[in-house]
N, C-alpha and C positions, 0 to 999 in steps of 0.2 A: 384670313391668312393667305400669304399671296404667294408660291412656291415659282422661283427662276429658273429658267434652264430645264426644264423638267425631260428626262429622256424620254423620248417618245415611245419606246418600248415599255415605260413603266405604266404601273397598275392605274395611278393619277392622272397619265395622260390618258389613258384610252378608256379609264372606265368612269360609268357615273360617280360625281362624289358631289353627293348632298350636304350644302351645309354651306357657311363663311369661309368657302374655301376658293382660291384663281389657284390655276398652270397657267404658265407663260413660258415661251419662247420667242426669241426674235426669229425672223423672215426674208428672204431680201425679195422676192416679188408676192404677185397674188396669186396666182398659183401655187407658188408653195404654200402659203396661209391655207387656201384652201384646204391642199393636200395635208397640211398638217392638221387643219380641223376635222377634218372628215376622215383621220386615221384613226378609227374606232368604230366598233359595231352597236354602238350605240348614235341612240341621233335625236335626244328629246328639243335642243334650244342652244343657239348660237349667235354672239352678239359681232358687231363690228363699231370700231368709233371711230370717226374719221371727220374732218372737213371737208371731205369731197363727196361729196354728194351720189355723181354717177359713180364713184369705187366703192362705196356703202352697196348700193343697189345693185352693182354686181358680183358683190358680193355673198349680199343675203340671197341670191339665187341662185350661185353655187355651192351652199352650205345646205349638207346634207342631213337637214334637220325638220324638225315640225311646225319649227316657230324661229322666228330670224329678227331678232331684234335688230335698229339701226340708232346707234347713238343714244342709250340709255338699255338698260337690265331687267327684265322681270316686269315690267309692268302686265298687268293680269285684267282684263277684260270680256265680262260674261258674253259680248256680244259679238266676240270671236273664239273659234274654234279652238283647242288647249288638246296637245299630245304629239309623239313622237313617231319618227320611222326607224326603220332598221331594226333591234333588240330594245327599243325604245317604247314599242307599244305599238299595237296597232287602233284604231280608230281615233276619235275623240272625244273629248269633252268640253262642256260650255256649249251655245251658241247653239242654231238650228242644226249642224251635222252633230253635235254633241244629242241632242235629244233622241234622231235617226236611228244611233247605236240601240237606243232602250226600247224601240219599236221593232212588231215583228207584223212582216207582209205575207199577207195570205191571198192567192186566186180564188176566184168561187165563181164558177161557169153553171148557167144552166138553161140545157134544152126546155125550150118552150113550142112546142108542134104535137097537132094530133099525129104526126106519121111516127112511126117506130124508130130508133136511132142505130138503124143495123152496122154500124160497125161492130158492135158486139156480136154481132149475130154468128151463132154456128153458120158451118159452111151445109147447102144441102145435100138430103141423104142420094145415095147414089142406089137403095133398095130400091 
């Protein structure tokens, strides 16, 4: 379902809606495209179509998203990272930074010397 004109204050433009759903509006430059992509606290994935190639790619790096398709929707690939910024989610999934998230880093130091490790040490007695 493809919804036109969609005011930008409403709930379709600015919130996620999962599902066979487009908002559209027309634009007259790229900054407002952006500006009007990026008006919403959410940021999971943002496409652009276009023939020009360098407006595609400056595009998808001013789109304040997680994932920036360029001339095609959705394609999904484990051996890149998958998530959103902003109210979008934070970390990822998929991919070597996708795994990262499910790992947890531990320090482990240890003195090895016959001498004492007086930082711990009381201070001496002044009896």
């Amino acid at each position: 379902t493809v919804f036109a004109d969609v005011p930008v204050a409403s709930a379709l433009w600015r919130e996620e809606v999962f599902g066979p759903v487009m908002a559209v509006r027309t634009f007259d430059s790229e900054e407002e495209a952006l500006a009007l992509a990026n008006a919403s606290e959410f940021g999971l994935a943002a496409a652009v179509l276009s023939g020009d190639r360098a407006r595609c790619e400056r595009m998808a790096r001013g789109f304040e998203a997680g994932i920036a398709w360029i001339n095609c929707s959705q394609p999904c690939f484990a051996q890149l990272p998958w998530g959103g910024v902003k109210a979008s989610g934070n970390g990822r999934e998929l991919s070597r930074q996708g795994l990262e998230n499910f790992q947890s880093v531990k320090s482990v130091c240890t003195y090895e010397s016959g001498e004492l490790w007086d930082w711990y040490s009381p201070p001496p007695s002044k009896l």
